[in-house]
N, C-alpha and C positions, 0 to 999 in steps of 0.2 A: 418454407414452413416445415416441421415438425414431421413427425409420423403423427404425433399422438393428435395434431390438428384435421388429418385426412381420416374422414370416421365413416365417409357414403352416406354422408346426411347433411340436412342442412345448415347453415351457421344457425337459425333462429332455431333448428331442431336442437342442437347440441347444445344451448344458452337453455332453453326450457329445463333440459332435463338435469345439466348443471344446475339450475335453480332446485329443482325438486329435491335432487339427493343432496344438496346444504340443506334445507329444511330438515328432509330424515334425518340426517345427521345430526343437528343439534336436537330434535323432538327425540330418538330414540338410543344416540348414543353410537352409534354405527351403520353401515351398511355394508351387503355384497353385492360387489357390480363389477364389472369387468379392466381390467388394468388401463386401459386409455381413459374411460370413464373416470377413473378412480385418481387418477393423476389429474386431469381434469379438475375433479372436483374440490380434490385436496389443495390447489393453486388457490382456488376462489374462496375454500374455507379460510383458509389461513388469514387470508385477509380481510374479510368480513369478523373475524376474532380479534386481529388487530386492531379494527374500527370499534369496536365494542372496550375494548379496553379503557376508551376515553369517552364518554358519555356526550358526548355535545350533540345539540340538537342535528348538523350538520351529518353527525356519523351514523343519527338514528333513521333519518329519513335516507341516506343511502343505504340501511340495511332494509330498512321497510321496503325499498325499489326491487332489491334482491331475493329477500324471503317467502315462501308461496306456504298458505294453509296445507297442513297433516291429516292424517284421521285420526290423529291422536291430539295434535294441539291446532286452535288456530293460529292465523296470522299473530294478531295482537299478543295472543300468548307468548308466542317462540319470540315475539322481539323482548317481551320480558325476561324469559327466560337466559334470550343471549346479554343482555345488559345488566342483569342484576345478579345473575347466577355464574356465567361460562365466563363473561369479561372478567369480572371480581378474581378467578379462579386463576387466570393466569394474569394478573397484573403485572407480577415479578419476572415471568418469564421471556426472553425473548426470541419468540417464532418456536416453532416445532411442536405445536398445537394437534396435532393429529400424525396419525399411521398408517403406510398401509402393510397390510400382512399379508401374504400368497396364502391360498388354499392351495390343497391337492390337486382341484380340478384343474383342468386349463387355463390359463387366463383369467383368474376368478381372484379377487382379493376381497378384503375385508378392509374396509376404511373408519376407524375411529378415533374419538378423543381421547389425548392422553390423560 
């Protein structure tokens, strides 16, 4: 495995929190979380943006399995959101749907959509 797979937590711990920051991610547009994290996450974004790109029932209920309510949107919202808004957006593109950028601090990036 990986470094970025050895995190001192559990696999269900590391899947949760994966789940959370996609959600922040498409509700607010980016996050700061730490570089493992953030590799992490941008793996499983990308591909949940992929699935959105093609509407089928199929792609909706694998994002629905994935996506976790915000305090900003819920569930049902963020799946609108990513189907009708984020998918649309990159239709034409292929892959490279997010970023990450280093901060000053430590080990600190900023994860967003392009």
């Amino acid at each position: 495995m990986s470094f970025i797979n050895r995190k001192g937590k559990t696999p269900s711990h590391r899947k949760m929190v994966t789940r959370q920051q996609i959600s922040d991610v498409i509700s607010y547009g980016y996050i700061v979380t730490t570089k493992r994290y953030g590799k992490d996450t941008q793996r499983s974004l990308e591909r949940l943006i992929t699935l959105s790109k093609n509407g089928s029932l199929e792609n909706k209920r694998r994002a629905d399995s994935i996506l976790l309510g915000t305090s900003k949107y819920k569930k049902e919202e963020l799946m609108k959101k990513l189907f009708e808004e984020i998918g649309p957006k990159y239709k034409e593109r292929n892959g490279g749907y997010s970023r990450l950028l280093k901060l000053s601090a430590e080990n600190r990036v900023i994860l967003s959509l392009v």
